[in-house]
C-alpha positions as CSV (number, residue, x, y, z in Angstrom):
1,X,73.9,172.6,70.0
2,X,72.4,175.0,72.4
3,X,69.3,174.7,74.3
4,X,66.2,175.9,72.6
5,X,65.8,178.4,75.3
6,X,68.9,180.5,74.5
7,X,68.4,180.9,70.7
8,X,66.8,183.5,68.6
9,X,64.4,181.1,67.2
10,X,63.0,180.9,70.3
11,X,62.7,184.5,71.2
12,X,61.6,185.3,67.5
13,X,58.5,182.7,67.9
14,X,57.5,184.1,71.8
15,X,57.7,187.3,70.6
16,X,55.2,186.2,68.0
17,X,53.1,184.3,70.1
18,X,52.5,186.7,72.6
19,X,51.8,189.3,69.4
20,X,49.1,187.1,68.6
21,X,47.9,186.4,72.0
22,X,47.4,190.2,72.4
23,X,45.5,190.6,69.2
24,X,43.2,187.8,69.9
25,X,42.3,188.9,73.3
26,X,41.6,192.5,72.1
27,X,37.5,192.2,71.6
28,X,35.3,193.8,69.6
29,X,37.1,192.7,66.4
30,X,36.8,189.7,65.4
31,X,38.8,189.8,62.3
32,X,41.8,190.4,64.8
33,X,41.0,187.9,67.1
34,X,41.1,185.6,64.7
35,X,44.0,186.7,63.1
36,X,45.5,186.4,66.5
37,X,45.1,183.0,67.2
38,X,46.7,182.6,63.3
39,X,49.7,184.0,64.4
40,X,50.0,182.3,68.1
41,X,49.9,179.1,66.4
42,X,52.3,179.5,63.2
43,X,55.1,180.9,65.4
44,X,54.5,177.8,67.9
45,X,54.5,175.2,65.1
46,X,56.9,176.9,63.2
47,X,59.1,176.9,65.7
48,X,58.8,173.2,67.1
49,X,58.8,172.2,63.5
50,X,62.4,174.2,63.0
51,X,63.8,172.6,66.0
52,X,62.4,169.2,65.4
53,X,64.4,169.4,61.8
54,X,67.6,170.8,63.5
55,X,67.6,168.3,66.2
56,X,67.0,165.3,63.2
57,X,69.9,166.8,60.9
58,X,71.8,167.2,64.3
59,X,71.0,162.9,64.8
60,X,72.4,162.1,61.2
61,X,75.4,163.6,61.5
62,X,76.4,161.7,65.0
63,X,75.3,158.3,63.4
64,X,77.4,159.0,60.1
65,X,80.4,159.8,62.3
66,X,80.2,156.9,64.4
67,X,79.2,154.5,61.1
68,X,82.7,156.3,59.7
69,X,85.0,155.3,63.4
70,X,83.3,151.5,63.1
71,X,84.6,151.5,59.7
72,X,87.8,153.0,59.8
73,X,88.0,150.6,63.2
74,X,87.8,147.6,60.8
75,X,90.0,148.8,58.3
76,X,93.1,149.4,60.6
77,X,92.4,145.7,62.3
């Protein structure tokens, strides 16, 4: 798996973030500052929850591959 740095996720979600930490430092609007901090924080959560789900599926498969070498270990012995 490749770091988290080097994927598009991860540029998708800073691009997003920085979007929204634009619009909520613009003043005078408060509808857009608002909307600002919105965005900020779904692309950071969004993201950490993606990676968080990748990195769990990622932790499944390596146990099920081992469990299946232990087993096949038996079986031949």
């Amino acid at each position: 798996m490749k770091p988290g740095i080097k994927t598009t996720e991860f540029i998708i979600s800073l691009v997003g973030m920085i979007g929204g930490v634009i619009l909520a430092s613009i003043e005078g609007n408060q509808w857009t500052q608002m909307l600002g901090g919105i965005l900020a924080a779904v692309c950071g959560g969004s993201y950490t929850m993606g990676r968080s789900i990748v990195k769990g599926k990622e932790a499944t498969g390596a146990a099920q591959v081992e469990a299946a070498r232990q087993l096949a270990k038996k079986q031949v012995q």
